[in-house]
C-alpha positions in Angstrom: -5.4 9.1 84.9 -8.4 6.6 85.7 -10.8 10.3 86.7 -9.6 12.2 83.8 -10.6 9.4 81.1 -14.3 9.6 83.2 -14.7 13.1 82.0 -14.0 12.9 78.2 -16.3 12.2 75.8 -15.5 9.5 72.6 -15.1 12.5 70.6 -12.3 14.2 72.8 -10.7 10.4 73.2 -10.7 10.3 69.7 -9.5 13.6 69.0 -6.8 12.6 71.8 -6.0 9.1 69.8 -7.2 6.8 72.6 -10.5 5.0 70.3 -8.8 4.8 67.5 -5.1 3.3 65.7 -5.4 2.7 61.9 -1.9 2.2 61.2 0.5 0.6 63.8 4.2 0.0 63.2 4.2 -3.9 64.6 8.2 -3.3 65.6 6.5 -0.1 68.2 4.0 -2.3 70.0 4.4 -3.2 74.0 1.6 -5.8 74.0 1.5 -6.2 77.3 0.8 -2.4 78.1 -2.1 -2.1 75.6 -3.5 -5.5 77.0 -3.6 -3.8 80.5 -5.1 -0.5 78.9 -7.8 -2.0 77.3 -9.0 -4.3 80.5 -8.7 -1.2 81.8 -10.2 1.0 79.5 -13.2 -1.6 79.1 -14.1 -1.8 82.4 -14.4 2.3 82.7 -16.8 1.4 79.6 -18.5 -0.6 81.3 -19.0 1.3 84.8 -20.5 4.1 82.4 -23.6 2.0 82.0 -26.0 1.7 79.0 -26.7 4.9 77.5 -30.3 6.4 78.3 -33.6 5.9 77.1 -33.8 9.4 74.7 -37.2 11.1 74.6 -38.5 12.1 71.1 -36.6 14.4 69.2 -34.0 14.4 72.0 -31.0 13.5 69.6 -29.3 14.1 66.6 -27.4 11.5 64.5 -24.5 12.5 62.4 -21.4 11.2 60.9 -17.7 12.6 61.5 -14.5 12.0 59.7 -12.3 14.3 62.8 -10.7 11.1 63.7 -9.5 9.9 60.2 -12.4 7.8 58.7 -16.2 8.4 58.6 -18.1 7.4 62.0 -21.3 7.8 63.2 -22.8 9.9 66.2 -25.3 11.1 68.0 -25.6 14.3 70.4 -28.1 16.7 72.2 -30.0 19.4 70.1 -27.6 22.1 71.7 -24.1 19.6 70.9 -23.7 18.2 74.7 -23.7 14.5 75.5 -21.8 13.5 72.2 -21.8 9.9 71.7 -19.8 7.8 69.1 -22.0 4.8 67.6 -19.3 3.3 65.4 -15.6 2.6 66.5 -13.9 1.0 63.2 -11.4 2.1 60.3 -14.2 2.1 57.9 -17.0 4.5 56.6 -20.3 4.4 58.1 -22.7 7.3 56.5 -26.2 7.8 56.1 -27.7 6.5 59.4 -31.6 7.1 60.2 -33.6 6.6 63.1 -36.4 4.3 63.0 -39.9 5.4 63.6 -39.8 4.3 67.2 -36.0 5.7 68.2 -35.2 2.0 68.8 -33.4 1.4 65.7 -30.7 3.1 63.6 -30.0 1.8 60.1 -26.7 3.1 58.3 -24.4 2.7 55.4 -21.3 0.6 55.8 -18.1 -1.1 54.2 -17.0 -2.3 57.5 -15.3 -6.0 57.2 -15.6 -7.6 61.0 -12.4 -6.1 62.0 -10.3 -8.2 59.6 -6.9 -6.5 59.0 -3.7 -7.0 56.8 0.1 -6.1 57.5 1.8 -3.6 54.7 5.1 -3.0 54.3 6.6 0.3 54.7 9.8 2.2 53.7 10.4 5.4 56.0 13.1 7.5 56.8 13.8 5.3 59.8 14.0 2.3 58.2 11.5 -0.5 56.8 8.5 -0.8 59.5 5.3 -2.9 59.3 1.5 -1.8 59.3 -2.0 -3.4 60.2 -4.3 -1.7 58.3 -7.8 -2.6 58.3 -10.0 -3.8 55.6 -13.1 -2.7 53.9 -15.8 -4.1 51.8 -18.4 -3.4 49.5 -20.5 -1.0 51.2 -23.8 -2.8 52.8 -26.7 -1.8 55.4 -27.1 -2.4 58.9 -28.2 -1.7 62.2 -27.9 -1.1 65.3 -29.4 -0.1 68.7 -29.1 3.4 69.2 -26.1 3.2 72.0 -24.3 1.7 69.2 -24.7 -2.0 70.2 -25.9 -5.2 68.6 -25.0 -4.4 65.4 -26.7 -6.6 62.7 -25.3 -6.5 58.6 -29.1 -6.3 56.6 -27.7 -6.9 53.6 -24.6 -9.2 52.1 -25.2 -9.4 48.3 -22.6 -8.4 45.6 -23.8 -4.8 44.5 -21.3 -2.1 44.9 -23.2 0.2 47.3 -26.3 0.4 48.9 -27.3 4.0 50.8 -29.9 6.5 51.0 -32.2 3.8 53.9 -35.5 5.4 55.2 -37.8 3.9 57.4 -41.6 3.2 56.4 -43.5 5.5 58.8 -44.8 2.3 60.6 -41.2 0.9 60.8 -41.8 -2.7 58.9 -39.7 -1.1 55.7 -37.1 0.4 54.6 -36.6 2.1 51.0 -32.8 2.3 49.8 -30.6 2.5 46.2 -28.3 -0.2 45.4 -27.1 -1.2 42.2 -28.0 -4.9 43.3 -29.0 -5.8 39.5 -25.5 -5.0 38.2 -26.8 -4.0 35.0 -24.5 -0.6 35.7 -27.9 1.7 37.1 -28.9 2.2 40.8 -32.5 1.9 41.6 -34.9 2.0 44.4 -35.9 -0.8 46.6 -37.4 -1.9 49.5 -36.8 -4.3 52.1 -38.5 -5.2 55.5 -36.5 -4.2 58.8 -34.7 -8.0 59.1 -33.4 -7.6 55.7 -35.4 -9.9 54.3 -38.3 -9.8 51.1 -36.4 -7.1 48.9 -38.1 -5.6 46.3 -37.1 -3.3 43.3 -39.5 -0.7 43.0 -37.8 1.3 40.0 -36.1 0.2 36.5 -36.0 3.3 34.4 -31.8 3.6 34.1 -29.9 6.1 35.2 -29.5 6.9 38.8 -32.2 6.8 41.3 -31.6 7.8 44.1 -32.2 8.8 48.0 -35.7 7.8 48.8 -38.1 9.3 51.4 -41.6 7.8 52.2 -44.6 9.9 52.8 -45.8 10.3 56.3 -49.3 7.9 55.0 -46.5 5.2 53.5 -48.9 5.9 50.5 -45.8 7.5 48.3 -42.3 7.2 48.4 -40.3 10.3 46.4 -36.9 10.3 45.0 -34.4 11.8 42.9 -33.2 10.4 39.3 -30.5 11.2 37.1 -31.3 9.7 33.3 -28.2 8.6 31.5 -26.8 11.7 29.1 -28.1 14.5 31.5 -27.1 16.7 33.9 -30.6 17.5 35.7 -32.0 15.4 38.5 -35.8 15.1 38.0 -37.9 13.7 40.8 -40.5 11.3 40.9 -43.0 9.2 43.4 -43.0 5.4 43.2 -46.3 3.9 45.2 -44.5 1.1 47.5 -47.5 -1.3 47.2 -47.6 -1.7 42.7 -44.0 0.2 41.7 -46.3 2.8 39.9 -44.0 6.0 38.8 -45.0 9.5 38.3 -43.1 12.5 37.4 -43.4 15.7 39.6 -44.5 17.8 37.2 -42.7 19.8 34.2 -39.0 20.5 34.3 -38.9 20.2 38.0 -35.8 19.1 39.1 -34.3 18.8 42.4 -32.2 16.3 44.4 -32.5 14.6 47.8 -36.0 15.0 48.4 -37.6 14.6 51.9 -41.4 14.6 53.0 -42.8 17.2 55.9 -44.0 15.3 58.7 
């Protein structure tokens, strides 16, 4: 058993059920089996080492909901040496590399682990669950091997998404409806979290930034209330100046060529 668990990958041990167990009937648990499995299990973990040192452009982050809730991943350009980031029951999205590949920051509503027991009715009988509980949805990052995790943001806005890296890695743009005033706009933040800044306050939507390669310009799509057509503009980073993109261009989740 101990060689074939050295030859999956966390994709085919999710696929398989071993990373992952959203809902647990309490009355099926043998404690002292999974206690063994997982001192187990985390010492294969740790033989494996940490993972490499990636060259540039040598990976490929993604997100997957195979296993039952959105995760995040990363692979090798032709899909070998598939690696899961995240390992929770909650949805982690939109993760971006930072400038220097050291980095990743991503999307979350993941709520330290914290769980609560539901009561069931089956066929069998009444059984118990531990399900695990989400928050608002909030930034973070992490190394790219998936460890130390650290939560950027902890405010009261619904959501917060769309986070791209200033080209020298001090920033980060993202939307969040952080002014609760029922709009999302664009803001900025530096790469601890700290000194945000709103950049936009037209209404509406705005949304998914992307700087420039310079860091001269960021662009991004916006949605104004009562319309159907998203209209893109460029915000300067350094005095919140807008500009339109022209005439009845309209277009959504714009991105800069290098």
């Amino acid at each position: 058993m101990v060689k074939v668990l050295l030859w999956l990958t966390p994709l085919e041990l999710t696929q398989m059920g071993f990373l992952r167990i959203r809902l647990i009937p309490m009355k099926l648990l043998n404690y002292k089996k999974i206690s063994v499995f997982l001192i187990i299990f985390s010492t294969l973990l740790g033989a494996c080492g940490k993972e490499p040192e990636y060259e540039k452009g040598s990976r490929i982050l993604f997100s997957n909901a195979q296993g039952g809730d959105w995760e995040i991943f990363s692979m090798f350009p032709d899909g070998t040496g598939v690696s899961m980031l995240t390992w929770n029951g909650a949805y982690d999205w939109s993760a971006s590399w930072s400038p220097t590949g050291k980095k990743i920051v991503y999307l979350s509503d993941y709520l330290k682990g914290e769980t609560q027991v539901t009561r069931k009715e089956t066929d069998e009988g009444i059984i118990f669950e531990t399900i695990e509980v989400v928050d608002d949805r909030e930034l973070y990052v992490m190394d790219p091997d998936g460890s130390n995790v650290k939560k950027l943001l902890d405010n009261n806005a619904f959501t917060e998404g769309g986070p791209d890296w200033s080209p020298e890695g001090s920033k980060i743009a993202f939307y969040s409806d952080l002014a609760d005033n029922g709009n999302f706009d664009i803001y900025l933040m530096d790469n601890e979290g700290g000194d945000i800044k709103q950049l936009t306050d037209i209404g509406g939507v705005s949304w998914d930034p992307s700087w420039s390669p310079d860091g001269q310009n960021i662009v991004f799509a916006h949605l104004a209330d009562g319309t159907l057509d998203w209209q893109l503009y460029l915000v300067k980073p350094d005095t919140s100046e807008l500009k339109p993109l022209g005439e009845g261009v309209y277009g959504w989740k714009p991105e800069w060529s290098p």
